[in-house]
VMD Tcl script that draws the C-alpha trace (Angstrom):
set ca {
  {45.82 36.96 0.15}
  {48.75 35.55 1.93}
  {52.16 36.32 1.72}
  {54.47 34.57 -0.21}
  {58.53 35.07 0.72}
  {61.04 35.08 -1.87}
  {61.71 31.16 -3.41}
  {59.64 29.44 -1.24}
  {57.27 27.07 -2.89}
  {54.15 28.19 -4.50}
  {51.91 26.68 -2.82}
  {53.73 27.07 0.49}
  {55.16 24.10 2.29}
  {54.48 21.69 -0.83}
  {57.50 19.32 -1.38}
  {56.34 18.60 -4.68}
  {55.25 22.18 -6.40}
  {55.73 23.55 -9.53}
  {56.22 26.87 -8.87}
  {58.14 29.36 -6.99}
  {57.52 32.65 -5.04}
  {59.10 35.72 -6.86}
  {57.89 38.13 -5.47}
  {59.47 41.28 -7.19}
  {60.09 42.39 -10.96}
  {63.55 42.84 -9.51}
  {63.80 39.40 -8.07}
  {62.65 38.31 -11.23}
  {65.50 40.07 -13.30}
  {67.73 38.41 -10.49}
  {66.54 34.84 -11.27}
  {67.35 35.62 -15.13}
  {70.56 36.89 -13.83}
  {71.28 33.74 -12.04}
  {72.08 36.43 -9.21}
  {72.83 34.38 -5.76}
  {70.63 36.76 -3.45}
  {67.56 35.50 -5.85}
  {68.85 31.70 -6.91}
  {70.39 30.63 -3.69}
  {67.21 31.52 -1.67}
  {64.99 29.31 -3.95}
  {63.53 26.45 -2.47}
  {62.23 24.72 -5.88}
  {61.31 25.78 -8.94}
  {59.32 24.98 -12.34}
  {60.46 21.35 -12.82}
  {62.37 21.83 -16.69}
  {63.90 24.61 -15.44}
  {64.74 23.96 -11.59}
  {66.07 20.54 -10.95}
  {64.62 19.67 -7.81}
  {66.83 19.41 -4.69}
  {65.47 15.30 -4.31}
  {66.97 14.43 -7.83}
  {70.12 17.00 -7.26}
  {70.63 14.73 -3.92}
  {69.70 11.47 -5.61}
  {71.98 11.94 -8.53}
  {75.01 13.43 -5.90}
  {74.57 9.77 -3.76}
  {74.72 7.99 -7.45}
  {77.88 9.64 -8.26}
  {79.96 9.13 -5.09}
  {78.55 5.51 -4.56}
  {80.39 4.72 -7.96}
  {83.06 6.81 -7.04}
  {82.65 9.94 -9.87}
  {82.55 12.68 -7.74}
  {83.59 16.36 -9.60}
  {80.90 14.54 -12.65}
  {77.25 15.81 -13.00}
  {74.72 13.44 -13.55}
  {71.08 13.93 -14.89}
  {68.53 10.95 -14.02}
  {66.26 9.71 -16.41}
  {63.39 7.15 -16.04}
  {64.38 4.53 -18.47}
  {67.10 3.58 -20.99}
  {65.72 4.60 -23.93}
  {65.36 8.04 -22.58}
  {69.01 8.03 -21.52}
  {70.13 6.56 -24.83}
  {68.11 9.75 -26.25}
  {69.73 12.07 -24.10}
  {73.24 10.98 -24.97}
  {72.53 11.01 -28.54}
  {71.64 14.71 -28.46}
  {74.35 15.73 -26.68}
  {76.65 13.59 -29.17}
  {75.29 16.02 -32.43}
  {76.03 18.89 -30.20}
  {78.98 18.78 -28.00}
  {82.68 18.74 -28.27}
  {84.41 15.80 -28.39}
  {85.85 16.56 -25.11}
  {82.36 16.18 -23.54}
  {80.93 12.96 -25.12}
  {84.09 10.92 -24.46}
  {83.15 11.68 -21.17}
  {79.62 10.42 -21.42}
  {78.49 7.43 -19.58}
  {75.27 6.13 -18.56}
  {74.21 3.76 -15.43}
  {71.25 2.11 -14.56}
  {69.62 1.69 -11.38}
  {67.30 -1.64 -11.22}
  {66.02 -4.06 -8.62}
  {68.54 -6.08 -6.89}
  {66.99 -9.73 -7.37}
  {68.68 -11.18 -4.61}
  {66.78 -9.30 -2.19}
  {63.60 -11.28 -0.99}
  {61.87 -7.96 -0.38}
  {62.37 -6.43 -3.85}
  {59.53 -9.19 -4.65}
  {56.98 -6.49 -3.51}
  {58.42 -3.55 -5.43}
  {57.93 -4.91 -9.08}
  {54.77 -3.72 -9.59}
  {55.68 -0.14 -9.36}
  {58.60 -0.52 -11.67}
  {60.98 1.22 -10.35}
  {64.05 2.19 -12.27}
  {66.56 5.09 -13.15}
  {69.05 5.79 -15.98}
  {71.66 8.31 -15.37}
  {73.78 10.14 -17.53}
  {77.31 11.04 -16.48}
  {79.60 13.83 -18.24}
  {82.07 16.10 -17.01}
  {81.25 19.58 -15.49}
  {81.18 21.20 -18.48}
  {78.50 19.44 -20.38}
  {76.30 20.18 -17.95}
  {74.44 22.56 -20.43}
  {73.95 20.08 -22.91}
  {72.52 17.56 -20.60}
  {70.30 20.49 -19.03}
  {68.77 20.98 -22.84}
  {67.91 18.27 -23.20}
  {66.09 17.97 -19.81}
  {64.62 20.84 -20.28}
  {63.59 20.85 -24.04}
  {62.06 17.56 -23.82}
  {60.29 16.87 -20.58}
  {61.82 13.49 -20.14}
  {63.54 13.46 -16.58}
  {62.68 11.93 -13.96}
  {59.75 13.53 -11.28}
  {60.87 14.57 -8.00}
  {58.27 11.65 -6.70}
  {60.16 9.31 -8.53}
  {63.56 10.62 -7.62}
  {62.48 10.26 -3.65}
  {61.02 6.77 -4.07}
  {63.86 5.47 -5.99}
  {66.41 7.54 -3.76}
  {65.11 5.55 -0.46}
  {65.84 1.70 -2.54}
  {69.03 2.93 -3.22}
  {70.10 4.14 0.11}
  {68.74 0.90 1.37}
  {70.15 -1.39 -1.45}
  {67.09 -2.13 -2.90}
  {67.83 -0.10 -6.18}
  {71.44 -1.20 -7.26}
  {73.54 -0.46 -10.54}
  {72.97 -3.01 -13.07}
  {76.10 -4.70 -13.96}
  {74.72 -7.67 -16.16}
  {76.69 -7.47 -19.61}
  {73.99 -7.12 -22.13}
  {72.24 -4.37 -20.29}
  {69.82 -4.26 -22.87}
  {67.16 -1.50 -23.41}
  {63.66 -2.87 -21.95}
  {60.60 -3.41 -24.47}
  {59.21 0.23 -25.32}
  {55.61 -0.37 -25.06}
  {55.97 -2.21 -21.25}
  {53.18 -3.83 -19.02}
  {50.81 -1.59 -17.08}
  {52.49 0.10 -14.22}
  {50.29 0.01 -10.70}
  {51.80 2.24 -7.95}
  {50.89 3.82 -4.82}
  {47.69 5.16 -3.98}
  {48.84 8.33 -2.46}
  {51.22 10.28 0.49}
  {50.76 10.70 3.35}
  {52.97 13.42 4.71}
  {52.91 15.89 8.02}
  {53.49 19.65 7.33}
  {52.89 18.79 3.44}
  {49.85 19.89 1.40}
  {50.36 16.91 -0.38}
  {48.14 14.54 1.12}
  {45.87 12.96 -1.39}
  {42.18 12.20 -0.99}
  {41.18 8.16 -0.73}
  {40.46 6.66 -3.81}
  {36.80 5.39 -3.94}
  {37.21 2.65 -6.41}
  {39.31 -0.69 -6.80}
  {40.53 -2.93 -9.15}
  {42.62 -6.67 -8.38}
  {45.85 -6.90 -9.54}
  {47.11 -9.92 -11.63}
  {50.23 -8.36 -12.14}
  {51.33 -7.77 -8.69}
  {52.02 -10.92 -6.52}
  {50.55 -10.38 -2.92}
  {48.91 -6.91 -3.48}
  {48.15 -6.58 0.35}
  {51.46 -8.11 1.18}
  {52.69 -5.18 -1.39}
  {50.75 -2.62 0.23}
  {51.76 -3.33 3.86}
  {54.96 -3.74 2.81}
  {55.71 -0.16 1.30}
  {53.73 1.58 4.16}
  {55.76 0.00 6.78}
  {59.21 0.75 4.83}
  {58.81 3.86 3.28}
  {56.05 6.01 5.13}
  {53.39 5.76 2.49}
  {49.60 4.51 2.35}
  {50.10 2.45 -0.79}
  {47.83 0.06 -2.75}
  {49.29 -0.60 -6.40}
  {45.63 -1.76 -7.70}
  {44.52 1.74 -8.20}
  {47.06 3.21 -10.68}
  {45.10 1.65 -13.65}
  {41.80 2.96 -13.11}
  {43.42 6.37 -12.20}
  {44.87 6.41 -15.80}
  {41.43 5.62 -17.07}
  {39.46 7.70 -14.66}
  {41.98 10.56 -16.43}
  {41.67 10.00 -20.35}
  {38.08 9.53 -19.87}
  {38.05 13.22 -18.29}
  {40.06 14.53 -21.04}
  {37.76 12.66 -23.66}
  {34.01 14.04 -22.08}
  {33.43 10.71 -22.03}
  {31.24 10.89 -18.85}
  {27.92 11.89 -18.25}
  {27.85 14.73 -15.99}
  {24.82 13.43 -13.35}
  {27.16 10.32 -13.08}
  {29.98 10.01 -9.83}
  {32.93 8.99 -11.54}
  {34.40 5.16 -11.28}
  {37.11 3.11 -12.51}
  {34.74 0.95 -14.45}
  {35.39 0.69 -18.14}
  {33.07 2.79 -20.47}
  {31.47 1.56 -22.76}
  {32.30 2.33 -26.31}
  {29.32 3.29 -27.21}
  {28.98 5.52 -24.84}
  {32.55 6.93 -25.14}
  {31.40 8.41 -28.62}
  {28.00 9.41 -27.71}
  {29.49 12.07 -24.99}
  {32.66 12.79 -26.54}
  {31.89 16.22 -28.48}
  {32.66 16.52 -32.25}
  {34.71 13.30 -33.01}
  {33.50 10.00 -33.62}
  {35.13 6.45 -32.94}
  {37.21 8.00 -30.05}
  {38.73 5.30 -27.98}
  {40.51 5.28 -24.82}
  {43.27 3.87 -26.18}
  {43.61 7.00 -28.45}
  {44.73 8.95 -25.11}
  {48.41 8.78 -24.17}
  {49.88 10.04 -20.96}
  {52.84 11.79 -20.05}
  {55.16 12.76 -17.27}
  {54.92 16.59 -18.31}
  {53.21 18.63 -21.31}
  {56.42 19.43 -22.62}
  {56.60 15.48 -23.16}
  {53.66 14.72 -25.03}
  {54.28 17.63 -27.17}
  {58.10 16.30 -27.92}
  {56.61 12.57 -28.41}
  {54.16 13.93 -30.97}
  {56.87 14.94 -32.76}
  {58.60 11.79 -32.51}
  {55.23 10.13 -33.36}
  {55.26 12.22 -36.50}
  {58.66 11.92 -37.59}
  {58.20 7.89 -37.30}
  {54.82 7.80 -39.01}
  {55.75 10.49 -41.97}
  {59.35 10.26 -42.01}
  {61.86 13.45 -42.05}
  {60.20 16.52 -42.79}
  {60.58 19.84 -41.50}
  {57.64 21.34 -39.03}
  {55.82 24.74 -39.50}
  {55.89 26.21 -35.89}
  {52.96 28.59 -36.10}
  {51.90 31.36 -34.23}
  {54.37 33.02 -31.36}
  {55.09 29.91 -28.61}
  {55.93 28.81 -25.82}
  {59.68 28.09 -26.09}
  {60.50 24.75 -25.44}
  {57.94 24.04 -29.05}
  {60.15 25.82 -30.60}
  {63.42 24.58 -29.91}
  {62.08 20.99 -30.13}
  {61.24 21.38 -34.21}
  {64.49 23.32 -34.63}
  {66.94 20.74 -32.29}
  {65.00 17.27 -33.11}
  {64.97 16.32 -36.66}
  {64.76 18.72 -40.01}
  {63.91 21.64 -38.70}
  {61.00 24.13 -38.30}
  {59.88 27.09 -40.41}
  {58.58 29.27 -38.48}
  {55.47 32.31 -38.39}
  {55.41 34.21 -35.52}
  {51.99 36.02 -35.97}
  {49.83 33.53 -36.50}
  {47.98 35.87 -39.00}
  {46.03 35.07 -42.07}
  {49.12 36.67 -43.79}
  {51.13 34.53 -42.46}
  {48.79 31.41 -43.33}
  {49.29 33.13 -47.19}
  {52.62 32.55 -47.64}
  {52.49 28.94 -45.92}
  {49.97 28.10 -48.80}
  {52.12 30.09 -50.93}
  {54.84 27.69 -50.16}
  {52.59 24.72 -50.02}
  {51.93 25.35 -53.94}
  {55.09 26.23 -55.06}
  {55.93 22.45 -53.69}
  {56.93 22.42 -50.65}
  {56.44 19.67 -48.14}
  {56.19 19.65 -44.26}
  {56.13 17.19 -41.90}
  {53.06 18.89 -39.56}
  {51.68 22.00 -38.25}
  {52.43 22.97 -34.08}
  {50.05 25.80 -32.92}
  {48.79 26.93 -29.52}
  {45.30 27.47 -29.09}
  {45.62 30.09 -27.62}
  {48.94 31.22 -28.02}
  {50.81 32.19 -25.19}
  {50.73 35.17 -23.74}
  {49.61 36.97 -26.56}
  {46.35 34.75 -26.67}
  {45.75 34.75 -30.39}
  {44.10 32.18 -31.61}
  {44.76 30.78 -35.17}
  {42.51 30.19 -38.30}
  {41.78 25.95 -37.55}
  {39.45 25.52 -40.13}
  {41.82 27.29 -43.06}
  {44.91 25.41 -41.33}
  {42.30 21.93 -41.84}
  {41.80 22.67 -45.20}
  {45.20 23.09 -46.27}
  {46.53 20.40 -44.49}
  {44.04 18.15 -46.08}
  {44.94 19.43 -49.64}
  {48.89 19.30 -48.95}
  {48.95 16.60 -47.31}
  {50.58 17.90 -43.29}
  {49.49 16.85 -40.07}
  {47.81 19.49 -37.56}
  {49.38 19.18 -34.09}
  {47.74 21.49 -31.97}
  {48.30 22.60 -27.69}
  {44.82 23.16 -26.19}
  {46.16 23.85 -22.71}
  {45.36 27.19 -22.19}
  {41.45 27.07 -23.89}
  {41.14 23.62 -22.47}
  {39.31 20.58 -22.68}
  {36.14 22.27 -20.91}
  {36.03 25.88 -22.59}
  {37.27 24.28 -26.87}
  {37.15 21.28 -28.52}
  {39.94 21.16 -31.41}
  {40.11 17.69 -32.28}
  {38.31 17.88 -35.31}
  {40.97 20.54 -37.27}
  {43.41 18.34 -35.51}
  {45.65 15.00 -35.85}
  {47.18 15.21 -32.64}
  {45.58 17.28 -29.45}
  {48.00 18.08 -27.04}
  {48.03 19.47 -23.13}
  {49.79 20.16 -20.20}
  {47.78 18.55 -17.66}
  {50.01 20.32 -15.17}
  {47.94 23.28 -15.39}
  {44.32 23.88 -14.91}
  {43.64 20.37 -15.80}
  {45.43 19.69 -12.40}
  {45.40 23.20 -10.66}
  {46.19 22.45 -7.72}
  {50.63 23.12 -8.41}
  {51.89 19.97 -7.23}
  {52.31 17.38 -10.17}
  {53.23 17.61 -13.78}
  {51.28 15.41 -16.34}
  {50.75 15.46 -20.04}
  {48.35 14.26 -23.04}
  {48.35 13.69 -26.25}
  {45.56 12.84 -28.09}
  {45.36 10.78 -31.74}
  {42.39 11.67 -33.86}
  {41.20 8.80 -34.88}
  {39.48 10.04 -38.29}
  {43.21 11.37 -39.18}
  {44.55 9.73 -42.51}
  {47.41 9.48 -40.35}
  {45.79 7.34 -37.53}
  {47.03 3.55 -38.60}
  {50.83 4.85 -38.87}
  {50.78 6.77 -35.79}
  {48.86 3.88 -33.73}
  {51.75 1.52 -35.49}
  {54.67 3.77 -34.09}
  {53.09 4.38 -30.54}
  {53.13 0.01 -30.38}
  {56.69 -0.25 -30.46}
  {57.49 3.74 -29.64}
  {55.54 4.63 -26.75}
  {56.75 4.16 -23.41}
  {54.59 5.03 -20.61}
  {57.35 6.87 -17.80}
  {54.51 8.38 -15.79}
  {55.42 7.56 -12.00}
  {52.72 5.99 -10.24}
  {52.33 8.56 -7.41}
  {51.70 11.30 -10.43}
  {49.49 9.44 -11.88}
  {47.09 9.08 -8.47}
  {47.60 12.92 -7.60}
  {46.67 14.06 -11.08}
  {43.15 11.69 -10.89}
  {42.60 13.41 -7.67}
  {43.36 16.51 -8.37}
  {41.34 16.92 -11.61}
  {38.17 15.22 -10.62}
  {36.24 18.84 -10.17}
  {38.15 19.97 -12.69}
  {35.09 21.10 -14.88}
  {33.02 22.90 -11.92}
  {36.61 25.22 -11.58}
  {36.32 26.02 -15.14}
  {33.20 27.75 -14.60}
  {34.82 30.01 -11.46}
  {37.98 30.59 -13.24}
  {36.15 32.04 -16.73}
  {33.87 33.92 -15.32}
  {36.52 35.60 -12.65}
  {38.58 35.83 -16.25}
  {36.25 38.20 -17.53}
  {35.62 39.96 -14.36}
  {39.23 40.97 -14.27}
  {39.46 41.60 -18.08}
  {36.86 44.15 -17.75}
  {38.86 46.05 -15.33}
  {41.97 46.38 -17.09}
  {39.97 47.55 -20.41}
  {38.82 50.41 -18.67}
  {41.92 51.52 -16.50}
  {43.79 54.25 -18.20}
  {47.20 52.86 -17.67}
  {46.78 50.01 -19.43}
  {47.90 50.24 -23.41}
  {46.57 46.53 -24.47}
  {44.69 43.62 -23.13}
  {44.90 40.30 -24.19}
  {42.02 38.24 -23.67}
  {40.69 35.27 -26.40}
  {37.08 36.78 -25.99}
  {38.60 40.29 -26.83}
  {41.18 40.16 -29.83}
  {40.72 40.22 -33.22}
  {41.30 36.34 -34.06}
  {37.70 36.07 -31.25}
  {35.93 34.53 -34.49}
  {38.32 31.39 -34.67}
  {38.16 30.97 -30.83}
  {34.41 31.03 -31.09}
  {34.55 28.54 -33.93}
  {35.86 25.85 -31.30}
  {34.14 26.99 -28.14}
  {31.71 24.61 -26.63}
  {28.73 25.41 -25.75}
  {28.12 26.68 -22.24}
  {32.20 27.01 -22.35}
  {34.00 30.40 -21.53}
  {37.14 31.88 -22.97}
  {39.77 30.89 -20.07}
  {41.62 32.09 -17.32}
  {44.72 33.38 -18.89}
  {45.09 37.55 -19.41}
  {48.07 39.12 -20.62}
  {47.91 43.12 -20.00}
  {50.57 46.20 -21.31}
  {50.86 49.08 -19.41}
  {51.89 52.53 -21.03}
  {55.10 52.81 -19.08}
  {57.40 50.18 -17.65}
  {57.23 51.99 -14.06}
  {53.90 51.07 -14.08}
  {54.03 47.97 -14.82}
  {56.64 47.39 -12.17}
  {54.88 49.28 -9.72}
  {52.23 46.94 -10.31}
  {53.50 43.95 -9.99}
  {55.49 44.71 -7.00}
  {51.94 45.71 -5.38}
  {49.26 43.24 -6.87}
  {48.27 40.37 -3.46}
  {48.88 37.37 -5.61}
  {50.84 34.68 -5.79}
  {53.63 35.44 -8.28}
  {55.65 32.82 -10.08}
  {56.31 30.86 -13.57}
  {53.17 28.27 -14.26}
  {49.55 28.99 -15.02}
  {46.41 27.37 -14.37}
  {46.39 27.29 -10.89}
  {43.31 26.74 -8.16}
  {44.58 30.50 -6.98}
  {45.53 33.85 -8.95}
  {49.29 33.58 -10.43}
  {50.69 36.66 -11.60}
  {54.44 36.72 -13.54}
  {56.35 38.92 -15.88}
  {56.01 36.32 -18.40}
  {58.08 37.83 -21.19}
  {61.08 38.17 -18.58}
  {61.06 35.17 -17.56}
  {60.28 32.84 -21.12}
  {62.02 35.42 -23.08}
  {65.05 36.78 -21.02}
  {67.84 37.02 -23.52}
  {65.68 36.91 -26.86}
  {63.66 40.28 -25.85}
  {64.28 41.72 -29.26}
  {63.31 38.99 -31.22}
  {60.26 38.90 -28.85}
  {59.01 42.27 -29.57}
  {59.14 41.65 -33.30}
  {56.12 39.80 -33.15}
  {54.05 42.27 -30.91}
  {55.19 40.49 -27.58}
  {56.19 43.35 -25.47}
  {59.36 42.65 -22.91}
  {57.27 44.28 -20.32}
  {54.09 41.98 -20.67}
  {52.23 41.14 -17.39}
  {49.93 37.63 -17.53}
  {47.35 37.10 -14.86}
  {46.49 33.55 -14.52}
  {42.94 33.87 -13.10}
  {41.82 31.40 -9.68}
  {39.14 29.98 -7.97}
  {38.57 33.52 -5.33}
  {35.67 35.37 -4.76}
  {34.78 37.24 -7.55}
  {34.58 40.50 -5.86}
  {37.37 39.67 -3.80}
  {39.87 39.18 -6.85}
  {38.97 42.10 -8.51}
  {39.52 44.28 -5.65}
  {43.31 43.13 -5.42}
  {43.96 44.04 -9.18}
  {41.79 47.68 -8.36}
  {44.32 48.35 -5.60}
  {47.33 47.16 -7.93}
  {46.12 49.44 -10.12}
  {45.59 51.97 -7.73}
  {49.46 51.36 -6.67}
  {50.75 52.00 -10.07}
  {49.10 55.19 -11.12}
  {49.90 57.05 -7.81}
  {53.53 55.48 -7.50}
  {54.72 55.75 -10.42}
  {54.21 59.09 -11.33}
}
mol new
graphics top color blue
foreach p $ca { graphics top sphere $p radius 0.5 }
foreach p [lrange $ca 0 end-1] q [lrange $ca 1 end] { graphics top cylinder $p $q radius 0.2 }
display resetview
């Protein structure tokens, strides 16, 4: 395995990661810590957490080309996301703080003959300005719900500006643009030295009518900015993507851009009939299509509170509790705790939806879908549920569902470099028609072009990994269930809600490649860590073995109320890769190995 120095990228020398080397349990405490020896050596980090040195640069030349230097700004991608942004902040700061709000945007300068051939990729920023000291409220936001900009973005749009291309917008209306906009097309991919971000060719093409002079385009941005563009592609990579996340294809069949036919679409999409492409919505980050499924919900059904249920991951959380009524929430995901929800339900009680992971993370527990379906039919609540961690190739839990959503980031991707999110509408839901109304006027599609093309390439073998990464899963599993050290393992093919992961599970599909283990003593897990010839960092689903004190690092200053709900503070999860099979199990023997004999 190769070794990975403290806060450089994970993978190394990738401009665009999403994760970070911490290589320690002590630099780990450190980043929580905010301690400088940890912090001030990082390089990048998970992108809701760790803005990314491109925007931190982008938004510092934003703010002394207007002259607000001593402000912070955070960048958004359009102006309904700003306007968003500074209406949070409004409910939640002092006064001091919003009168010092302001927002900006960036746009096209139409005076400039050569901004002709940047239309098509739609390049724009919003920026929100406060003083110093509402930094935190801004950095919610970002954080909570996935809506800032992407460190692609933040470069592109960065180079306009520094070349007057991008300028602010001055006009007196600035009004917001329309929320369900024309089809982006972008660039085809980079094209970088020293980067592991080159992209693959695209093998299929599609002419624009939306672009004027695509080659003239193309030539254009390669000879200005560095990159091998063609903005035709961005479309069919969209497509090429919701028709991976649907089954839609056959699997003796090379994938193209060409439309599927509908027929076709339902025959090979498993469980669900009527499923449309259309039904598929995209989004710059997990995190996002989880927060506009709420927003989809709260348009559609109105104000209701949210049950938040089972233990989660904790930007869920704080999204039900921060946007709108309010969550209740059950931490166990138990059948007890499914009593008292129906015990509610019948006493009269109303709620807006259900949010569940399937699994949960890290604890892996899976919840009762088909008791959930039934009461949600009968009390009339919509099922949203995150599949990210069983995925689209191992579960299929559309059918207990309204809403499906994933963070494409992960194994979907798993290759570290891009973010990307899905949500998915059930079109047999008796809430179909009003969320399909809502999405018309209140979807907005903010996923950059460049994402978009490294996410199709990046996922096309996505279902021969699957295969590799369950059945390494299990390999590893087995060896912490018979190491001595180890007090619990936490594995969906192991624990004691198996029976409602097995009710979704696909045929020929395997349980996943996430493990969460518990030692006896917290020397040995440290001892562990320390030792164990992975890469270690926040994220999961990775092409390679990712290791991370999860609980530390999700759960840093809420470790009591963690442990309340079985989630010990000292929790390692294993997020299983593509190695040799006797290769990978050989690192986590030796770990092992480590931690009996030095921790004694």
């Amino acid at each position: 395995m190769p070794a990975f120095n403290l806060g450089e990228s994970i993978p190394p020398h990738t401009e665009h990661a999403v994760s970070v080397s911490l290589p320690t349990w002590r630099a780990n405490v450190g980043y929580e810590e905010g301690e400088d020896w940890v912090v001030g050596s990082m390089t990048t980090g998970y992108p809701r957490f760790f803005i990314h040195r491109s925007i931190q640069a982008f938004a510092k030349d934003i703010l002394e080309k207007i002259g607000r230097k001593g402000l912070v700004a955070f960048l958004f991608p359009t102006r309904q996301v700003a306007a968003r942004c500074v209406s949070f902040v409004k409910l939640r700061a002092p006064p001091a703080i919003v009168s010092s709000l302001e927002v900006l945007h960036l746009v096209l300068d139409p005076a400039n003959p050569q901004s002709k051939a940047l239309r098509g990729l739609s390049p724009s920023i919003s920026a929100v300005i406060c003083s110093p000291e509402g930094f935190s409220f801004l950095k919610q936001y970002w954080q909570h719900t996935g809506d800032g900009v992407s460190s692609r973005r933040a470069e592109f749009c960065h180079s306009l500006f520094k070349d007057g291309l991008l300028r602010v917008d001055e006009s007196p209306k600035n009004t917001a643009a329309p929320m369900s906009p024309k089809p982006c097309r972008g660039p085809k991919r980079y094209q970088r030295g020293g980067s592991l971000d080159s992209g693959k060719p695209s093998t299929t093409s599609q002419t624009s009518t939306t672009v004027p002079d695509r080659e003239e385009t193309s030539r254009f941005l390669e000879e200005r900015f560095g990159r091998n563009l063609d903005v035709s592609f961005v479309e069919p990579a969209k497509s090429a993507i919701k028709r991976r996340i649907a089954g839609a294809l056959r699997s003796d069949r090379e994938l193209t851009a060409s439309p599927v036919p509908e027929k076709e679409m339902e025959s090979n999409t498993r469980g669900v009939v009527n499923l449309r492409e259309d039904d598929i919505y995209l989004f710059p980050a997990g995190m996002n299509a989880i927060f506009n499924a709420h927003r989809a919900l709260l348009g559609a059904r109105g104000g209701l509170k949210s049950v938040n249920f089972g233990f989660p991951y904790v930007d869920t959380l704080k999204i039900l509790e921060k946007f709108g009524p309010g969550c209740v929430f059950y931490g166990n995901a138990s059948e007890a705790d499914l009593d008292d929800l129906e015990a509610r339900l019948k006493a009269g009680e109303r709620f807006l939806g259900l949010f569940c992971e399937f699994p949960g993370n890290p604890l892996l527990t899976c919840p009762n879908l088909a008791r959930i379906r039934e009461m949600a039919d009968k009390y009339d609540f919509a099922v949203v549920v995150d599949e990210t961690i069983g995925t689209f190739a191992n579960i299929n839990v559309l059918p207990f569902a309204d809403i499906v959503v994933s963070s494409l980031t992960k194994i979907f991707s798993g290759d570290c470099n891009v973010m990307g999110g899905s949500a998915i509408f059930n079109p047999n839901s008796r809430y179909y028609s009003a969320l399909k109304d809502f999405a018309r006027t209140g979807y907005e599609d903010t996923y950059w072009p460049e994402d978009v093309m490294f996410m199709e390439r990046n996922s096309r073998d996505f279902a021969s990994r699957i295969e590799r990464i369950n059945a390494n899963a299990e390999a590893i599993c087995d060896v912490f269930r018979e190491n001595k050290l180890i007090k619990a393992v936490f594995y969906p093919r192991d624990n004691e809600s198996s029976a409602s992961y097995e009710a979704c599970k696909v045929p020929g599909g395997g349980y996943g490649g996430l493990i969460s283990v518990v030692f006896h003593r917290k020397e040995q897990a440290v001892a562990f860590y320390d030792a164990v010839d992975t890469a270690k960092g926040p994220s999961l689903g990775t092409n390679f073995t990712l290791t991370s004190p999860y609980v530390l690092l999700a759960h840093y200053q809420e470790l009591e109320w963690a442990s309340q709900f079985g989630v010990d503070p000292d929790l390692i999860r294993i997020s299983v890769g593509l190695e040799d099979t006797a290769d990978i199990v050989k690192v986590f023997e030796a770990a092992l190995h480590v931690a009996e004999h030095g921790s004694q």
